[in-house]
Each structure stands twice: as structure tokens, then as C-alpha cells.
C-alpha positions in Angstrom: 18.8 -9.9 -91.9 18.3 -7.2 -89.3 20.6 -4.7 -88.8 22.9 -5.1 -85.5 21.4 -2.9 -82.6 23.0 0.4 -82.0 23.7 1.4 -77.9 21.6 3.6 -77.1 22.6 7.4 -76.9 23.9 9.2 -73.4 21.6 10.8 -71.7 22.1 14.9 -72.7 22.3 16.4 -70.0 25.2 13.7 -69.0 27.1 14.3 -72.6 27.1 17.5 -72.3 28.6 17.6 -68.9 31.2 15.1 -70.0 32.3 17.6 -73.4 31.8 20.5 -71.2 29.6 22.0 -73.3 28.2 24.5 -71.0 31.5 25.8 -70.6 32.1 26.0 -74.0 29.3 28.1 -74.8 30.3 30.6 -72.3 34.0 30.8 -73.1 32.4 31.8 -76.7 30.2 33.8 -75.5 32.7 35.7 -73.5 34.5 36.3 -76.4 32.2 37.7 -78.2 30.9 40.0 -76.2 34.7 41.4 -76.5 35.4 41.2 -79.4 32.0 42.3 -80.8 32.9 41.0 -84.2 30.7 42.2 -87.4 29.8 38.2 -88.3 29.6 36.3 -85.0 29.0 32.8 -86.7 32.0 33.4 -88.4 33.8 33.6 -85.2 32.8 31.2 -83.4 33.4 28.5 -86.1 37.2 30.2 -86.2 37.2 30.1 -82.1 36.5 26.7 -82.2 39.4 26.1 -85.2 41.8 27.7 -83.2 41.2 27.8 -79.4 42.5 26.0 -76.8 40.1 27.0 -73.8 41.6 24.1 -71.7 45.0 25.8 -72.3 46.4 27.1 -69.4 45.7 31.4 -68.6 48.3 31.7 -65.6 49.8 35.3 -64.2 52.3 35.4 -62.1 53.1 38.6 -60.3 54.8 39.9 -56.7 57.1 41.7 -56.0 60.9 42.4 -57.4 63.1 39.2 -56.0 59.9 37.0 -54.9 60.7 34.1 -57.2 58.8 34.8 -59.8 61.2 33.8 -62.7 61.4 30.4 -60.8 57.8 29.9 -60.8 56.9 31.0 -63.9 59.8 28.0 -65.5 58.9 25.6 -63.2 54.9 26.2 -64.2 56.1 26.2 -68.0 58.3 22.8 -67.9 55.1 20.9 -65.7 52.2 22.7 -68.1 54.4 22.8 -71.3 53.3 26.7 -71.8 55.0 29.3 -73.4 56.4 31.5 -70.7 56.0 35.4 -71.3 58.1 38.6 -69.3 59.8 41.5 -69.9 63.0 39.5 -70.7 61.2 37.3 -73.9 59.6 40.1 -75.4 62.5 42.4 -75.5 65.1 40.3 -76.2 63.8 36.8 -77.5 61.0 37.9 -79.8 60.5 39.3 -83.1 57.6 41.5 -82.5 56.3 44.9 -84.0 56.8 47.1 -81.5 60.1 45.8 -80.1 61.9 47.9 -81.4 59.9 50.9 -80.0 60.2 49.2 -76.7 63.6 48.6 -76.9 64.8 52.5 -77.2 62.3 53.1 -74.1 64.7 50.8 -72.2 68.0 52.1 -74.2 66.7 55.5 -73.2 66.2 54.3 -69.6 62.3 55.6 -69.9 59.4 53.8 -69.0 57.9 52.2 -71.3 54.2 53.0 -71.3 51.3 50.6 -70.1 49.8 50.9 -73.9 52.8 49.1 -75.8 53.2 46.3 -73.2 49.8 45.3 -73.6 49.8 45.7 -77.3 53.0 43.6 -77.2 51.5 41.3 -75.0 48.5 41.0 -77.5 50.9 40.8 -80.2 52.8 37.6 -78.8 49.5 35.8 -77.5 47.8 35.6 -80.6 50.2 33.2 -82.1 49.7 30.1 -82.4 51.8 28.0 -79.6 50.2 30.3 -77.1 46.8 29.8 -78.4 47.0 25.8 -78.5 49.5 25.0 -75.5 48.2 28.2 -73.2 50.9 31.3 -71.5 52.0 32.4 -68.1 52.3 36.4 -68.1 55.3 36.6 -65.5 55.1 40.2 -63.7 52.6 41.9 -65.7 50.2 43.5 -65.4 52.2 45.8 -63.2 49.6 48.2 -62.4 45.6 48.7 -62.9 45.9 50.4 -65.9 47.8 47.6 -67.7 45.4 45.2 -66.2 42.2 46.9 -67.8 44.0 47.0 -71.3 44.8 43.4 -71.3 40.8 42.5 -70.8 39.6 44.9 -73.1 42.0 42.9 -75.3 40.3 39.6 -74.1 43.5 38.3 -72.2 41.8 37.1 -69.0 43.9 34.7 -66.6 42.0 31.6 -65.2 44.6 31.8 -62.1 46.7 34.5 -61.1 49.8 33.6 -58.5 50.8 36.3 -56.1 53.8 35.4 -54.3 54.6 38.0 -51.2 58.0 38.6 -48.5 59.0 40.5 -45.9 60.7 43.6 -47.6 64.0 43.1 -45.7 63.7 39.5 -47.2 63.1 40.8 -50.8 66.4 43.4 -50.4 68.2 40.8 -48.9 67.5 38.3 -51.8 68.2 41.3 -54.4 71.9 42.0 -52.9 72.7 38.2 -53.9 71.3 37.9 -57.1 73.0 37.4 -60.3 71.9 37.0 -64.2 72.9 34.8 -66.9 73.2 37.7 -69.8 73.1 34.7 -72.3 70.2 32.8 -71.1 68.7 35.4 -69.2 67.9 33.0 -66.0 68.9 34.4 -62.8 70.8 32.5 -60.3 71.3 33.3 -56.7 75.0 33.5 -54.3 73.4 31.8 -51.4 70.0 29.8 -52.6 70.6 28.8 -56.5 74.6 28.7 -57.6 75.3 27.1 -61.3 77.4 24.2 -61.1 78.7 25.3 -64.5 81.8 27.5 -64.6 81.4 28.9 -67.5 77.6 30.2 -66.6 79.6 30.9 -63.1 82.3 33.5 -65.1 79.8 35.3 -66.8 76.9 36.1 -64.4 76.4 40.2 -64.0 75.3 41.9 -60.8 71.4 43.3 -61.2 71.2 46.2 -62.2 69.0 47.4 -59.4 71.0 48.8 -55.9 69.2 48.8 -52.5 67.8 52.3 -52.9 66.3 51.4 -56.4 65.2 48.2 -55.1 62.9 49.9 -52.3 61.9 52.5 -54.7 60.5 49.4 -56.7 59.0 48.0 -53.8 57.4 50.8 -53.0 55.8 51.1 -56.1 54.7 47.3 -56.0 52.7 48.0 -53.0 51.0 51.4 -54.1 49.7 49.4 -57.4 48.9 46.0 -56.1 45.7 47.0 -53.6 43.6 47.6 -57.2 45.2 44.5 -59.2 44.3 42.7 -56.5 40.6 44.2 -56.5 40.2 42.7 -60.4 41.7 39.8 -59.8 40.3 38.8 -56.3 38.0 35.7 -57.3 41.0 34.1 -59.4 43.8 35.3 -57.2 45.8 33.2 -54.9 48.6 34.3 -52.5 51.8 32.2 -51.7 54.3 32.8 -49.3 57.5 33.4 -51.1 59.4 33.1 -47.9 59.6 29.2 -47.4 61.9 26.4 -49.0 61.1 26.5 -52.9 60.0 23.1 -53.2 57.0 24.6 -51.3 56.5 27.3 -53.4 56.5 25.4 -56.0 54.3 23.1 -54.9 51.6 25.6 -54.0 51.5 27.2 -57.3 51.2 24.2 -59.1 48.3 22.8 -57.1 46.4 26.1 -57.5 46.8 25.8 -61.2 45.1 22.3 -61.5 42.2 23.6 -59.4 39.2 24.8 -61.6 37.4 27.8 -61.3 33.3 27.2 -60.4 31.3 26.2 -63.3 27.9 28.0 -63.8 26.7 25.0 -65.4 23.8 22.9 -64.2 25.3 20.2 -62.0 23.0 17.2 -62.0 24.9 14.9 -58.7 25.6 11.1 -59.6 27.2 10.2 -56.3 28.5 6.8 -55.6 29.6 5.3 -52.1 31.7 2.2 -51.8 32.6 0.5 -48.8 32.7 -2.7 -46.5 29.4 -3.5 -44.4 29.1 -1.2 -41.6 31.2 1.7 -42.9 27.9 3.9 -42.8 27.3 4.1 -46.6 23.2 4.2 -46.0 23.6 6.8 -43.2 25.8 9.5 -45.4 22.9 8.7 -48.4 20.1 9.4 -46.6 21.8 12.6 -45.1 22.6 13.9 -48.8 19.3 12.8 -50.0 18.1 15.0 -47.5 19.9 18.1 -47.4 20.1 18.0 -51.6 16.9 16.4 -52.5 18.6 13.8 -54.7 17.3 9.9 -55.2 18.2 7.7 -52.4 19.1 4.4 -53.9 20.4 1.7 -52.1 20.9 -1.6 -54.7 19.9 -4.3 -52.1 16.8 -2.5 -51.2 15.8 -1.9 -54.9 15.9 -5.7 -55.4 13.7 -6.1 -52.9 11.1 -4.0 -54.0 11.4 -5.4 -57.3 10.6 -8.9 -55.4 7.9 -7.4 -53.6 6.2 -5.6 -56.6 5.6 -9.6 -58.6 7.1 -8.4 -61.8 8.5 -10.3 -64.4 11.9 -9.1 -63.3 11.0 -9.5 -60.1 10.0 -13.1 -60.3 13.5 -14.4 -61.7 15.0 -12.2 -59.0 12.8 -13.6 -56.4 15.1 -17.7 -55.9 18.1 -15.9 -55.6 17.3 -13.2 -53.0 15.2 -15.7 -51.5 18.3 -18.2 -51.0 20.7 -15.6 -50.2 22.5 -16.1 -53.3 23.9 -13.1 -55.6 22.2 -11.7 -58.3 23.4 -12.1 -61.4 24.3 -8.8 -63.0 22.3 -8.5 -66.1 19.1 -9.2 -63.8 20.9 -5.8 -61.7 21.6 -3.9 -64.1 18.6 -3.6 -65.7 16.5 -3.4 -62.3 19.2 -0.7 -61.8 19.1 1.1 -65.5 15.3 1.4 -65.2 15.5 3.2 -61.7 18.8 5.5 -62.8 16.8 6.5 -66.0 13.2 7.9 -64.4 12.4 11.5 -64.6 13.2 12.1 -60.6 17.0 11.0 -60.8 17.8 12.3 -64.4 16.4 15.3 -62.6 17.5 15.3 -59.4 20.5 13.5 -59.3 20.7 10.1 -57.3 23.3 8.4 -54.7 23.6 4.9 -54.9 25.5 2.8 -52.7 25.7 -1.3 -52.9 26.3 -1.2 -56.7 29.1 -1.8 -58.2 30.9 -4.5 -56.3 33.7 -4.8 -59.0 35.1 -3.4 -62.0 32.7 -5.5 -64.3 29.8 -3.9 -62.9 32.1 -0.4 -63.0 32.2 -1.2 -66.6 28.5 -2.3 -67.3 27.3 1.0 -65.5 29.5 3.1 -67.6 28.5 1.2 -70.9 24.7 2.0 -69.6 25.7 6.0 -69.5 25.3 5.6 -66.2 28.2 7.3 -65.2 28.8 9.0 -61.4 30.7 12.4 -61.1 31.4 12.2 -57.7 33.0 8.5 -56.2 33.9 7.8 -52.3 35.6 5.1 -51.1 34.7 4.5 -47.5 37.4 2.8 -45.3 36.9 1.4 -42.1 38.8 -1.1 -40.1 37.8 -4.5 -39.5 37.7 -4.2 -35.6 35.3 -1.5 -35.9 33.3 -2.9 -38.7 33.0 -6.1 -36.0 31.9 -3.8 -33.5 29.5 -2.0 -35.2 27.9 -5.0 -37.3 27.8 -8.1 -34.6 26.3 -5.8 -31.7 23.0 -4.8 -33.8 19.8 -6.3 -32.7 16.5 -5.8 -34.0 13.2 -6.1 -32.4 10.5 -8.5 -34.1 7.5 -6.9 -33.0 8.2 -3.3 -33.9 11.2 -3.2 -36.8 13.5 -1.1 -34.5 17.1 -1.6 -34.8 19.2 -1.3 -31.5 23.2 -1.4 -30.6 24.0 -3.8 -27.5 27.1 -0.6 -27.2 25.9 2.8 -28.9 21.8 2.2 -28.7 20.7 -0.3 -26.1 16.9 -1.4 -26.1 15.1 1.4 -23.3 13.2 -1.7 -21.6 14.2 -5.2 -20.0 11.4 -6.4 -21.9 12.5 -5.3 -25.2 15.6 -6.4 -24.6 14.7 -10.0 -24.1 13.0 -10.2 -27.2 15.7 -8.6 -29.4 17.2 -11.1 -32.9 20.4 -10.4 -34.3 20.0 -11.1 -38.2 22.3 -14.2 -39.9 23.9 -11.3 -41.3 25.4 -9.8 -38.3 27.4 -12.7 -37.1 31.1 -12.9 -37.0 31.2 -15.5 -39.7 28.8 -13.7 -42.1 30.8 -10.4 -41.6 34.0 -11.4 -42.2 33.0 -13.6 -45.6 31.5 -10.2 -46.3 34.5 -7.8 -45.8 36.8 -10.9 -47.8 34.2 -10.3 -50.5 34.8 -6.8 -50.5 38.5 -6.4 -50.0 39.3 -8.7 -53.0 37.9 -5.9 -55.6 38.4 -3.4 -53.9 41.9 -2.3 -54.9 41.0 -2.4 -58.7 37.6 -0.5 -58.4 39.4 2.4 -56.6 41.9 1.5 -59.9 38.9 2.3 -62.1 37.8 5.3 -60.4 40.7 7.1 -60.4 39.1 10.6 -59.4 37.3 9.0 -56.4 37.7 10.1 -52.9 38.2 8.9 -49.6 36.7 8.6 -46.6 37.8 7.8 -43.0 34.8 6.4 -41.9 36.3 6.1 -38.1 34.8 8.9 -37.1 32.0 11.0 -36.0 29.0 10.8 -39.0 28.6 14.9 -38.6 32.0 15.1 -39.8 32.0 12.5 -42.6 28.9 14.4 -43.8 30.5 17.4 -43.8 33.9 16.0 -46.0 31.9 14.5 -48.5 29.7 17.4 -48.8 32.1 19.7 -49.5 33.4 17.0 -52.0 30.0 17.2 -53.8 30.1 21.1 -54.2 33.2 21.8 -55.5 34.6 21.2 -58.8 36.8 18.5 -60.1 40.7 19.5 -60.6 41.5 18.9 -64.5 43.0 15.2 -65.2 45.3 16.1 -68.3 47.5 18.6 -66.5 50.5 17.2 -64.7 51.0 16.4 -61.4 53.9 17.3 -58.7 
């Protein structure tokens, strides 16, 4: 008895875009070239043990009063990170060198840039930060700390910079209050606690209005060169707008990922009703990015007109108007997606899938796309665009009774609209479409959508900048 077939393996440069492999390697590599260890197999095998590169890297700095606290919680309780400040490592952690850092404070000294970041080290290397990632709330203060932390491989994938009006900031100080148990700080005006208890025991800051500028002061002389290291991963909010906002901002920039160096091979997908300009956008992108052009319908065609065997048993049903049944698609469909000029230059393909079992059937062919639209259009203006077309016989051009009439009288009277273009064959068409609609958009749950109401320049120029950027993480949680 012959053994069962096994599926056939994923294309690799498709795997290792879907395990992030590239990114892998670098993160590795990145650390190596830190850390310079003495055995680098050794290391990597105890990177990839330990590490959590998907874990979230997050600073948060601005100035004193900006909100920072409230950011850096509300981040920790949406990412589930372990939230690190000046507060937790003086006061809620066992550490090394707390104690030295400690009589710094007792003494009312500063405590030097060299023992923060070695405390900061200290606390990141263990092991919740490692698997369920940190947010470093106000630090690194100055330049000096911020070059210390990366020669110590602590590198933030997104650093938050919130930012106020100084007279804001001083106002915001004067009403401030802070738990001494918990250590959160609560606000006179913005953020009472309903508790009475917490309500008895809250202490004024320990900062007055001329220490408070003093600190200000200070935050703008050192933020020009933190801001020159962390430029390309740094994004600034507004601090002085409703906190929900705030809020929102930060945790949006989060889930955004930075650009991947590695080699982006486009599988683009466009579904949509007839008329909503799927074959237009293609042919633009196929264009401008030199990927395959594939439009289903068409590829059946050729198949027909080519006499294969495929083509044969596709022949009656394209012939009678009827659908094609899948497993005759799919494999016209598989053959094209595999050649060397897609799995090398990408492809977008429009007409296929129709529903979720041909969703799933692509998918089980490794035929995945990274980048889905979903074009909508309403049926007036599908009716409009599709029942006005004409062709003309003798030559193959295609005219628009509204947006493209024929130049002559004679063209004109010669013009055929195709059985496909009639009211009745466009709305059994759009039926067709809108009843699996909702569940492929279900299936693609990363797609994205397209008003296809409007000018084409400007559709092209939405989903191109769709195509280029990359996609936000899925596992984090949204707002």
C-alpha cells in the first residue's frame, strides 16, 4: 500500500516571511555585534532559549508633569509589560546597587548616569522583562545615559515623547499629589481617588514652582541630542489634550512596526463587485512595481485558447457561461502563482477568490497574499459605470456612453454593449458578490479598504502606500 501523499512544502521565500526569519537573523546579529561574545554559536542557541524579540522595547520620556506615569500604566495593563522608573527601582526592587542608589537620594545627590544604567541592566535581564518585554518611563534622561544603555544592548523599538506648554506643565505640578503607598500619582483637578483612605494619605510633590522650572529647564537643554539618537524610532504626542487621546496615540504608535530590511516579495489581492476598478488599480501596480498582472477570468481564457488538457475541460463551462469549478481554478491558478516571474516578482490577482472556500484552498496551496483590499463601491455607481460601456466590433475599443463617448457618428452606430453589461446581468452579479462578501473580509482580517467612489489617481495612491509599509503586529492588543 502506498504511503498517503504529503502537501507539498511552502514556498521559502513565503515561510520565511511568515516566521520572520529575516528579522530574526538580524535581531541576532545585532546582538552580537554588542555583545561580542567569546562563542557566538553558543549565544545564539541561548538568544533563541531566552528572547522574546516580539516583546515590547517602549520608552517613555517628556518632561516633569507630562503624563508620563499615566502612559507608561496604561501601556503596561494593554501590553502586559513590566513597567520600569525611578519609583520601581528604588523602592520596589531588590537590586544590587539599590542600596548605593538609595543613599544618593537620602543624601539629596544625584545619582550618576553610570548606576542607573547598570540598574537598568540589572532589572532587564530578568526574566519577566525578557519574555513579556519593559517600558523605561523617564530614562534615559540625558545623552550620556542614552549611549550607556546601547552599549548595554537596551535599544527601544518605540520611544514616546509627550510635550506641553511650560505654564501647562507648572500648572499641572501645583495640583499634583502622590500615593506614598502605591506610589501612583493622582491629580486635584484631572485625576481625584474616589477612595478616602488613598484621599487622606496623598503628599504634596516634593518639587515647588522654582524647582519645577529648574527641571524643565534641564529637560530641554538634554532632549535636542536624545532626540538626535532616537529620531527614526521617536514619536511625539501632545500632552496637552483630553487623556483618552493621549492614550490612544501612544498605544497606536506602539502597534506600528518599524521597516523591515527584509526582501518583500508583494502577493496583492483585490476584491470587489464588477465595476469597482480592480483591473485598472492592477495594471497601474503592475506597472509602477513590475509585479505579475493576473486577472483569473482572463487566465481561464488563455488556458481555453492555448488547447490544453486543462484547457479543454475548461473550455463547456466558459463557453456556456457557467462557473468553473474550483479544482479546475485552482490548479490553472497554482501553476501561474508558482512560475519563476511571480515567485520573483510578486503578482496581483484580482477575480480569485470569490468566497472563503477558495480563501481557504489558496491558503492550503501556500498561496498566501500579504497585502488584501476590499474595494467598495455603491450599486448606483457600479450601474453607471457597467451598463453605459460599449465596445466597438471592428476595432476591440471599449467606450463610455458618459465618461468616453465614441469620437465619430459612425463609430457610434456600430457600438455592442456585451450580455454582461446589462442591468439584469449586473445586478445577479453584485447579488453574487455581496452574499460572501461579509465572511471573506471575516477571513482576511488584516485586509484593507478601499473607497472606490473616487478619482483612480487617488485610489492608486492609498493602496500604494498600503503596499509599502509594514503590517501593524496582530498579537498586541487593541484600544
Amino acid at each position: 500500500m502506498d504511503a498517503p501523499a504529503r502537501p507539498p512544502p511552502p514556498p521559502l521565500g513565503s515561510y520565511a516571511e511568515e516566521q520572520e526569519v529575516f528579522q530574526l537573523l538580524q535581531n541576532m546579529l545585532e546582538e552580537l555585534l554588542i555583545h561580542e561574545p567569546e562563542d557566538p554559536i553558543q549565544f545564539m542557541i541561548d538568544h533563541l532559549k531566552q528572547n522574546n524579540d516580539d516583546a515590547p522595547r517602549i520608552c517613555v520620556l517628556g518632561p516633569p508633569a507630562s503624563g508620563k506615569t499615566t502612559v507608561a500604566l496604561w501601556l503596561c495593563k494593554h501590553l502586559n509589560a513590566v513597567r520600569i522608573s525611578q519609583e520601581t527601582l528604588l523602592f520596589k526592587e531588590v537590586l544590587a546597587l539599590t542600596k548605593e542608589a538609595k543613599a544618593y537620594k537620602e543624601r539629596k545627590e544625584k545619582i550618576p548616569n553610570a548606576l542607573w544604567a547598570n540598574l537598568i541592566q540589572e532589572r532587564l535581564s530578568n526574566v519577566d522583562c525578557i519574555k513579556q518585554g519593559w517600558i523605561l518611563e523617564g530614562f534615559p534622561e540625558n545623552q550620556e545615559q542614552a549611549w550607556m544603555l546601547q552599549s548595554s544592548g537596551i535599544i527601544p523599538r518605540h520611544v514616546v515623547v509627550l510635550y506641553a506648554p511650560d505654564t501647562v506643565l507648572i500648572e499641572r505640578n501645583t495640583g499634583k499629589r502622590l500615593d506614598p503607598v502605591t506610589r501612583e500619582v493622582y491629580h486635584t483637578t484631572f485625576g481625584w481617588p474616589s477612595d478616602p483612605v488613598v484621599q487622606q494619605r496623598l503628599v504634596e510633590p516634593d518639587l515647588s514652582e522654582q524647582e519645577m522650572a529648574k527641571k524643565l529647564l534641564e529637560y530641554h537643554r538634554s532632549f535636542p541630542d536624545i532626540f538626535q539618537i532616537y529620531h527614526q524610532v521617536l514619536k511625539s504626542i501632545n500632552a496637552d489634550q483630553p487623556s483618552v487621546d493621549v492614550l490612544s496615540q501612544a498605544l497606536t504608535y506602539v502597534q506600528t512596526r518599524p521597516r523591515s530590511a527584509a526582501p518583500f516579495t508583494p502577493r496583492i489581492l483585490f476584491c470587489g463587485p464588477p465595476g469597482s476598478g480592480k483591473s485598472l488599480q492592477a495594471a497601474l501596480i503592475a506597472q509602477k512595481y513590475g509585479v505579475v498582472n493576473i486577472c483569473c477570468g482572463q487566465l481561464l481564457k488563455e488556458a481555453v485558447a492555448e488547447k490544453t488538457k486543462l484547457g479543454d475541460l475548461i473550455k463547456p463551462y466558459v463557453d456556456s457561461g457557467y462557473p468553473v469549478p474550483d479544482k479546475l481554478v485552482m490548479k490553472v491558478l497554482a501553476g501561474r502563482l508558482s512560475s519563476l516571474d511571480c515567485m520573483t516578482n510578486g503578482w496581483v490577482l484580482s477575480g480569485f477568490p470569490r468566497d472563503v472556500e477558495q480563501g481557504e484552498q489558496l491558503q492550503k496551496a501556500h498561496l498566501t497574499p500579504n497585502r488584501v483590499f476590499f474595494f467598495h463601491l455603491p450599486y448606483e455607481s457600479i450601474l453607471e459605470r457597467l451598463s453605459q460601456r460599449r465596445t466597438d466590433p471592428v476595432t476591440g475599443e471599449r467606450y463610455h456612453t458618459m465618461f468616453r463617448p465614441a469620437p465619430t457618428p459612425e463609430i457610434q452606430a456600430r457600438l455592442r454593449q456585451h450580455p454582461r453589461d446589462t442591468a439584469e446581468s449586473i445586478e445577479r452579479r453584485v447579488e453574487a458578490y455581496s452574499r460572501n462578501v461579509k465572511l471573506l473580509e471575516d477571513f482576511y482580517p488584516d485586509a484593507f479598504y478601499v473607497n472606490a467612489d473616487q478619482d483612480p489617481q487617488v485610489i492608486f495612491e492609498f493602496i500604494e502606500s498600503c503596499i509599502i509599509k509594514p503590517l501593524p503586529r496582530r498579537q498586541l492588543t487593541p484600544l
